[in-house]
DSSP file (Angstrom, degrees, kcal/mol; ACC not computed):
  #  RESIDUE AA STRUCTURE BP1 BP2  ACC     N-H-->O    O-->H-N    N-H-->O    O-->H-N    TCO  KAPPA ALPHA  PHI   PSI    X-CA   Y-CA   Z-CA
    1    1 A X     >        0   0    0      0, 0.0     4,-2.2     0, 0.0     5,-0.1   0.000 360.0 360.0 360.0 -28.0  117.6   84.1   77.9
    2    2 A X  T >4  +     0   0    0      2,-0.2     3,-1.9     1,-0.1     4,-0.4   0.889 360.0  48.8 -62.8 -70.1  119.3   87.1   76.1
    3    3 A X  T 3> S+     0   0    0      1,-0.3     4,-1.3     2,-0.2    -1,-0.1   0.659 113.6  44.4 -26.9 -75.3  116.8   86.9   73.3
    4    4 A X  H 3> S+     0   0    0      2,-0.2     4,-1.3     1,-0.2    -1,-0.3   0.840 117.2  52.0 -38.7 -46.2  113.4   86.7   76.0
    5    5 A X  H XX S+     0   0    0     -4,-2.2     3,-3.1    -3,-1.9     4,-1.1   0.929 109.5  50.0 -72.8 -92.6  115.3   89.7   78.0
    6    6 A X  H 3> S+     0   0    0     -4,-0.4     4,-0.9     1,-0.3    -2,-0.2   0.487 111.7  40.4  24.5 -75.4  115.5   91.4   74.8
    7    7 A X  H 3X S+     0   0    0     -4,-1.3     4,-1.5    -5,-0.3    -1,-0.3   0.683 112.9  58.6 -67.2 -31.5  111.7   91.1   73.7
    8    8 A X  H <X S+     0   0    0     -3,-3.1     4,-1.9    -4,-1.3     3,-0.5   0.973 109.5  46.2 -97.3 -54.4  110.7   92.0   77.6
    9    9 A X  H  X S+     0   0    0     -4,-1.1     4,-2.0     2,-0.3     5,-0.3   0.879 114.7  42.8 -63.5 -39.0  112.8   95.4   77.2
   10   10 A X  H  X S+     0   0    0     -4,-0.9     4,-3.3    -5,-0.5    -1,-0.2   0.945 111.2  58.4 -66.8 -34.9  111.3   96.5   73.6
   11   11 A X  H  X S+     0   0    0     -4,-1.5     4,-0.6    -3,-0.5    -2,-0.3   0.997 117.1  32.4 -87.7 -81.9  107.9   95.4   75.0
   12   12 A X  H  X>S+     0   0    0     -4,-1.9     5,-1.8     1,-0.3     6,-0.9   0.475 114.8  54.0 -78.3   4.3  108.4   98.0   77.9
   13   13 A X  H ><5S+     0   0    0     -4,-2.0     3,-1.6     2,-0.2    -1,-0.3   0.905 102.4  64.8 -70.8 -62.9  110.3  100.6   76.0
   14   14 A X  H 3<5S+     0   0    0     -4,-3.3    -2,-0.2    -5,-0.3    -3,-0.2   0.619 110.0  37.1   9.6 -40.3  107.2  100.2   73.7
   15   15 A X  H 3<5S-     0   0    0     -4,-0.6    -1,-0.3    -5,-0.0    -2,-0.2   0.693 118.1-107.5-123.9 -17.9  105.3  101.6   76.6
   16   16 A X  T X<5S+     0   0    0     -3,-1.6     3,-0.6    -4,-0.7    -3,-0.2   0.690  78.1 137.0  84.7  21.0  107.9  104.3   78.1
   17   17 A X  G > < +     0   0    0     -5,-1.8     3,-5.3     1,-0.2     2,-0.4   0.844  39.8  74.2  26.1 -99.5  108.3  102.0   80.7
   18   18 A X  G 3  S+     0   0    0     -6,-0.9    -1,-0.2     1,-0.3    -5,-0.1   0.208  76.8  71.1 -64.2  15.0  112.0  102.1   81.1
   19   19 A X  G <  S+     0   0    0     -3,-0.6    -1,-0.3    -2,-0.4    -2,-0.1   0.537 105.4  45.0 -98.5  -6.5  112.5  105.5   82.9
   20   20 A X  S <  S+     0   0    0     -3,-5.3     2,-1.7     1,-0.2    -2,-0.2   0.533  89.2  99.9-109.0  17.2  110.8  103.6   86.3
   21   21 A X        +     0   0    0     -4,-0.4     2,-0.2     4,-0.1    -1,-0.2  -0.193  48.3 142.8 -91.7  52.9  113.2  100.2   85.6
   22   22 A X     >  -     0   0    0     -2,-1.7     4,-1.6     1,-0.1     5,-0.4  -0.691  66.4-104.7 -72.4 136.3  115.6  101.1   88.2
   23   23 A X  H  > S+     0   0    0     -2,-0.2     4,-2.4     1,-0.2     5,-0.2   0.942 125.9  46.4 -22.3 -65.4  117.4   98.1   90.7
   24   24 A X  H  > S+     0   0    0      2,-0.2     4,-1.7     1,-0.2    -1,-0.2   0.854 113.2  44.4 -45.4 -51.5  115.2   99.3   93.3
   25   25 A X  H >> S+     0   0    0     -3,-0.3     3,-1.7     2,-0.2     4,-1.3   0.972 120.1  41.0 -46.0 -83.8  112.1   99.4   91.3
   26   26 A X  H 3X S+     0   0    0     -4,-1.6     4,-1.0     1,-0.4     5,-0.3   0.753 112.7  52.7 -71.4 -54.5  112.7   96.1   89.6
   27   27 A X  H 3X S+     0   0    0     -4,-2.4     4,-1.4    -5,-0.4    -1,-0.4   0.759 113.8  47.5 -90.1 -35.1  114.0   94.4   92.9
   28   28 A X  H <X S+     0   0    0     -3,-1.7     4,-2.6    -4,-1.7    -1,-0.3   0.879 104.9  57.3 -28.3 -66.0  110.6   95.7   94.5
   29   29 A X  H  X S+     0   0    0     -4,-1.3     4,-1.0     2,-0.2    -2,-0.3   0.544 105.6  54.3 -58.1 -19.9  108.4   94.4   91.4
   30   30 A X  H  X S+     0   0    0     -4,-1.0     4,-2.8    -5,-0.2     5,-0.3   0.870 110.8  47.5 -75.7 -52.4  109.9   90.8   92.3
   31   31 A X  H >X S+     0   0    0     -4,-1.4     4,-2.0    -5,-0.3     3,-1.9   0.887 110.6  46.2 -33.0 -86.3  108.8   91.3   95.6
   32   32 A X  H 3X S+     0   0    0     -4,-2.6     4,-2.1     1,-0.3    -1,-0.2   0.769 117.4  42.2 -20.8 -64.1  105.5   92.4   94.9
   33   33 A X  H 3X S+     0   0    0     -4,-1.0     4,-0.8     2,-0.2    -1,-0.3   0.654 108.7  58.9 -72.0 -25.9  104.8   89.5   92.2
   34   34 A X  H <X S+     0   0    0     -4,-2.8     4,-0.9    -3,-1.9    -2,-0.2   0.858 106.6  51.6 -65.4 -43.3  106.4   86.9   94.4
   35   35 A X  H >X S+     0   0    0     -4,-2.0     4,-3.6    -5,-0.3     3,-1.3   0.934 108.0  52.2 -61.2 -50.9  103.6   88.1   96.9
   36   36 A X  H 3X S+     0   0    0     -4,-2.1     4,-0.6     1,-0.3    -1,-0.3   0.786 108.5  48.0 -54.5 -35.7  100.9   87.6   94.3
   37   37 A X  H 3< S+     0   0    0     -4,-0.8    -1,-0.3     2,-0.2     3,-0.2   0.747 115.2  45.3 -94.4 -12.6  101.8   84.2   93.5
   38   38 A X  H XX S+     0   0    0     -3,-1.3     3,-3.4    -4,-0.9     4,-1.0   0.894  99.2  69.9 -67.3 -47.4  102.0   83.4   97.0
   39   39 A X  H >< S+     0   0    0     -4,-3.6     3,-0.7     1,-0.2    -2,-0.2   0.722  89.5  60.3 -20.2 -55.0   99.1   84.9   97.4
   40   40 A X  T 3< S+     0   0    0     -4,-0.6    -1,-0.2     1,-0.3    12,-0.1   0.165 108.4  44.8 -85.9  19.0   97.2   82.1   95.4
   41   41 A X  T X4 S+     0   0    0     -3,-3.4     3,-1.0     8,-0.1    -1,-0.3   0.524  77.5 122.6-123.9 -18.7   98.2   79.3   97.8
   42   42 A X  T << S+     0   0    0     -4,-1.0     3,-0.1    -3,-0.7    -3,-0.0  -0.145  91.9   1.0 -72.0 126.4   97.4   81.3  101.0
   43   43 A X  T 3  S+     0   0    0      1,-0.1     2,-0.3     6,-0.0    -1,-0.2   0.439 117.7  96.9  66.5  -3.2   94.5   78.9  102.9
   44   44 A X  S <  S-     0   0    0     -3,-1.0     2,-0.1     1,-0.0    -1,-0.1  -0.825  76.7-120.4-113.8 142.5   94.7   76.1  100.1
   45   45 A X     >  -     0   0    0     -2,-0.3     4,-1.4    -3,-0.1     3,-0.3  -0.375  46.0 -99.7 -41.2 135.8   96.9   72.7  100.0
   46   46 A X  H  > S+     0   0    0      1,-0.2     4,-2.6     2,-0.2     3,-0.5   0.966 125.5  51.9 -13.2 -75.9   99.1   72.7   97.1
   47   47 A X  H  > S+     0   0    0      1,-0.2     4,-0.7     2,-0.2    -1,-0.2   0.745 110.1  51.4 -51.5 -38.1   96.6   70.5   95.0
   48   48 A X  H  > S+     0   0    0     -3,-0.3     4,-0.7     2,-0.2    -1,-0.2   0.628 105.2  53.5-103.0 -23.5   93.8   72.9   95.9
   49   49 A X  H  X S+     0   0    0     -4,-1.4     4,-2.2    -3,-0.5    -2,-0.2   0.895 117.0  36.2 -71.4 -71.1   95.7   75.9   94.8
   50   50 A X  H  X S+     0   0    0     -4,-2.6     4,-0.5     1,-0.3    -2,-0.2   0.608 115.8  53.0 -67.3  -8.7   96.6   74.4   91.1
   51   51 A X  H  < S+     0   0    0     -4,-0.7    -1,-0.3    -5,-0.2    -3,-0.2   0.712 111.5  44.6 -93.2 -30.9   93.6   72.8   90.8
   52   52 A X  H  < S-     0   0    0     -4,-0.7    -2,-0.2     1,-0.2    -3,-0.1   0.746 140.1 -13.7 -62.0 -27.4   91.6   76.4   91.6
   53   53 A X  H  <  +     0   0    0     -4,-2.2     4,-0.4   -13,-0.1     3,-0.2  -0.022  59.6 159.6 152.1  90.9   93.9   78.3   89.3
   54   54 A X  S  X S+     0   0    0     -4,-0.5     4,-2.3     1,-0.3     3,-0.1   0.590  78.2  61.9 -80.6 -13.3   96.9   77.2   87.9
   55   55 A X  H  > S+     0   0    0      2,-0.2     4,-1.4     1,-0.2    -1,-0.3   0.660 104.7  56.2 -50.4 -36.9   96.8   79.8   85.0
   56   56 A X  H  > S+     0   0    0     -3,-0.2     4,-4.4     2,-0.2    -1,-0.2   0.871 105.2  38.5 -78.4 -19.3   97.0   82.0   87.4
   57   57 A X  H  > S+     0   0    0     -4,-0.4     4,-2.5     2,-0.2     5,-0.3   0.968 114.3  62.7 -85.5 -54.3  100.0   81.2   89.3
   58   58 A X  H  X S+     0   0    0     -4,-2.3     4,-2.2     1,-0.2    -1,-0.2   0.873 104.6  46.1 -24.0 -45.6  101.5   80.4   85.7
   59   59 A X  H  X S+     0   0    0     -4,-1.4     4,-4.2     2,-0.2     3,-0.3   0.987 121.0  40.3 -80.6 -42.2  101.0   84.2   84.7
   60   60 A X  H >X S+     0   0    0     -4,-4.4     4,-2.3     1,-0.2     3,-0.9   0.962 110.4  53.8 -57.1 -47.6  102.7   85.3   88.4
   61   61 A X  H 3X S+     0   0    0     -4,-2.5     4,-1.8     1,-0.3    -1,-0.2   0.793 109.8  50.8 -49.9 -38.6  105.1   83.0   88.4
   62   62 A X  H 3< S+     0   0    0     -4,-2.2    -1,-0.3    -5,-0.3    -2,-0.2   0.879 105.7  53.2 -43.8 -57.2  105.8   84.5   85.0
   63   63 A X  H XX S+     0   0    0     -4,-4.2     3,-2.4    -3,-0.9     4,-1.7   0.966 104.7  54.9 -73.7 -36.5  105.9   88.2   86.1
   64   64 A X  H >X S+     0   0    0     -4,-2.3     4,-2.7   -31,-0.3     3,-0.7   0.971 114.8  39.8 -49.1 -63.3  108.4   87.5   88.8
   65   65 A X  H 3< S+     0   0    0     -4,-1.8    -1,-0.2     1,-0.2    -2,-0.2   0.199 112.7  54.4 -67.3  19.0  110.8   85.9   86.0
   66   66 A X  H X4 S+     0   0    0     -3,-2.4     3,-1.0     2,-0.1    -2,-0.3   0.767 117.1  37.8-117.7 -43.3  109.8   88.7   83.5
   67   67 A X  H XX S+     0   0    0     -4,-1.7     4,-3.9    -3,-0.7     3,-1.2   0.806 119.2  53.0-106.0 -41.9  111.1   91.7   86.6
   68   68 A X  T 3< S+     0   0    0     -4,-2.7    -1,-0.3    -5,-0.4    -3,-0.2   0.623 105.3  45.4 -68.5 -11.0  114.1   89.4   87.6
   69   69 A X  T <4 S+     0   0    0     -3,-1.0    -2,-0.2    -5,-0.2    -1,-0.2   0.199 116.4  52.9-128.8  15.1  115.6   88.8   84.3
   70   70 A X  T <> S+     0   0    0     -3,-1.2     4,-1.0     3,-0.1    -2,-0.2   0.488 114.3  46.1-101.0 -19.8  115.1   93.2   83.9
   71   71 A X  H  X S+     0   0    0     -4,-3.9     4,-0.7     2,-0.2    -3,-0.1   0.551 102.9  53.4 -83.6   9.3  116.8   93.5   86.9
   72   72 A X  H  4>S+     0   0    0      2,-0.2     5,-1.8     1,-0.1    -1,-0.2   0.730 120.7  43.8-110.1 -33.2  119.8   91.0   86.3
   73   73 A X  H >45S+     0   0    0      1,-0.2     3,-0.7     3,-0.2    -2,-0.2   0.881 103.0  56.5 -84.0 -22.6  120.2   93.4   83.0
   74   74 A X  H 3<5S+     0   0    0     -4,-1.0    -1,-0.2     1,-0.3     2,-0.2   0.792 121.5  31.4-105.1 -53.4  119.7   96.4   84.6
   75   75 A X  T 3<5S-     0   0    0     -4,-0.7    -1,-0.3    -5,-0.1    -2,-0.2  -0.265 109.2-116.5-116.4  66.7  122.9   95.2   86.9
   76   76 A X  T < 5 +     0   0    0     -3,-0.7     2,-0.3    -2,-0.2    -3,-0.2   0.441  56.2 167.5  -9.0  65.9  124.4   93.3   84.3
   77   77 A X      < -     0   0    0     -5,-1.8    -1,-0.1     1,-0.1    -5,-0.1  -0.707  38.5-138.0 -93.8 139.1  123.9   89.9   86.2
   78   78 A X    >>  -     0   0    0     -2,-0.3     3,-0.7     1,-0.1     4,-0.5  -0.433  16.5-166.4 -74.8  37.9  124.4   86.5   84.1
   79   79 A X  H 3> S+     0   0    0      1,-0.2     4,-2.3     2,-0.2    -1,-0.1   0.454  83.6  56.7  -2.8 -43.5  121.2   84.7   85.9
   80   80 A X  H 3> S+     0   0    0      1,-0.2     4,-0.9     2,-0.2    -1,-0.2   0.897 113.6  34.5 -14.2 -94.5  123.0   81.4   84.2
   81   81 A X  H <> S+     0   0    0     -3,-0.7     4,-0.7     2,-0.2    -2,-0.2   0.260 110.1  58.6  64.6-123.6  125.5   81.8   85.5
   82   82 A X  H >X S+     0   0    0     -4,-0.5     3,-3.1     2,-0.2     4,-1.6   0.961 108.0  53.9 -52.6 -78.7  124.5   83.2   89.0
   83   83 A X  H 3X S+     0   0    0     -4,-2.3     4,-1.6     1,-0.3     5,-0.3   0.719 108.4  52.0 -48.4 -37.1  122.4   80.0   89.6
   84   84 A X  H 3X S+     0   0    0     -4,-0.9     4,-1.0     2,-0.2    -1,-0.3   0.910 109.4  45.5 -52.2 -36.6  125.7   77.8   88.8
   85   85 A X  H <X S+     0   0    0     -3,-3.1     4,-2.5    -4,-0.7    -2,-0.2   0.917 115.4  45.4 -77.1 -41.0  128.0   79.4   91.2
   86   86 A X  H  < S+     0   0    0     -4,-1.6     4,-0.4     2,-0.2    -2,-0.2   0.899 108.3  59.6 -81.5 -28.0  125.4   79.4   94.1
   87   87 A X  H  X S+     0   0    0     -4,-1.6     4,-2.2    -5,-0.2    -1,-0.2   0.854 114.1  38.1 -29.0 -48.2  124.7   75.5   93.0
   88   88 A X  H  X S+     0   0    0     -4,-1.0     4,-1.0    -5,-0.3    -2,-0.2   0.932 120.5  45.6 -90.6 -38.2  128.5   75.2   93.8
   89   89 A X  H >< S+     0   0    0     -4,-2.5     3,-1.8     2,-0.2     2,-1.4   0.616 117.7  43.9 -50.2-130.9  128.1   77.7   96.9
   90   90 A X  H 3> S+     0   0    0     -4,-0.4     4,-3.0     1,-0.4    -2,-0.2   0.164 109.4  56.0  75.0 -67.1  125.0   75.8   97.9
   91   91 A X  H 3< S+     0   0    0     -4,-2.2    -1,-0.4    -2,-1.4    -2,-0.2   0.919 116.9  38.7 -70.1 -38.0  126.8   72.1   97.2
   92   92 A X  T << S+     0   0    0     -3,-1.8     3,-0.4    -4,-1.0    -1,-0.2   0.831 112.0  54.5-103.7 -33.4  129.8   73.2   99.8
   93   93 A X  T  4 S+     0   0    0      1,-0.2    -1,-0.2    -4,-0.2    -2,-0.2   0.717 125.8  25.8 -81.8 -10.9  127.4   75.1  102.5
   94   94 A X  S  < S-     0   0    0     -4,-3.0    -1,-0.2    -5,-0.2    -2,-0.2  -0.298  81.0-164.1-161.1 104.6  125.3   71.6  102.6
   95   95 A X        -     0   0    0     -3,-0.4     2,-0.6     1,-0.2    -3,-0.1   0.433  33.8 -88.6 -58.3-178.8  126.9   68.8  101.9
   96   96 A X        -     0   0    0      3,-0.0    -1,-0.2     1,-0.0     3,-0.1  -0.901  54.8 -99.8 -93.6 125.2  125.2   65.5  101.0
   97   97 A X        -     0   0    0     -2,-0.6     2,-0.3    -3,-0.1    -3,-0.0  -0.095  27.8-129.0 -20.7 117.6  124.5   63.3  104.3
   98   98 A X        -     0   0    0      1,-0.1     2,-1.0     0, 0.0    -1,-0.1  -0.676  25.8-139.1 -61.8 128.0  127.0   60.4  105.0
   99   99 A X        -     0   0    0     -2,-0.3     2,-0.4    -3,-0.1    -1,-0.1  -0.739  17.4-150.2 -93.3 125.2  124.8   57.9  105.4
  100  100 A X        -     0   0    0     -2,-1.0     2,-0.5     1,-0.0    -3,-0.0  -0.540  11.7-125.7 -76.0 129.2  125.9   55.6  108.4
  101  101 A X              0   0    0     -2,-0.4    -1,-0.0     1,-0.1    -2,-0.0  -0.742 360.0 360.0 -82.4 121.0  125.2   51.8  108.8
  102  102 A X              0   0    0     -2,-0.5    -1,-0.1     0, 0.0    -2,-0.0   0.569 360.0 360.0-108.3 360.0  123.6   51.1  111.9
């Protein structure tokens, strides 16, 4: 991931970019692109969504994980990591069902 985080910074430094890639900004731009990709299921099935344009949902789905992994650098987060410790948070806040014999 460093490398892709890497490429994603040069690519908007490239463009002069990086003076509006603030937390806030960033943490916005997920928003925003999370909406869009909901946005292409809105009135649709699943199936009806990806079958209408699943390239498109690819490319949001994309920009959400291209604004999240400038904002995890931006507050020097270990995305890795994060998503292991909240896996282990996660495992303890819902356990697996005992299943009972009835």
């Amino acid at each position: 991931m460093k490398e892709l985080t890497e490429k994603i910074l040069k690519f908007g430094e490239e463009r002069g970019w990086g003076r509006n890639h603030n937390a806030r900004s960033l943490a916005i731009s997920v928003s925003l692109e999370a909406s869009e990709l909901l946005e292409h299921f809105q009135w649709l099935s699943p199936e009806e969504a990806i079958e209408k344009d699943k390239q498109a949902i690819v490319d949001e789905a994309a920009d959400v994980f291209i604004y999240l992994l400038q904002l995890a650098n931006v507050l020097g987060i270990d995305l890795k990591e994060a998503a292991q410790q909240k896996m282990i948070k996660n495992a303890l806040k819902y356990p697996i069902p005992v299943k009972t014999e009835s």
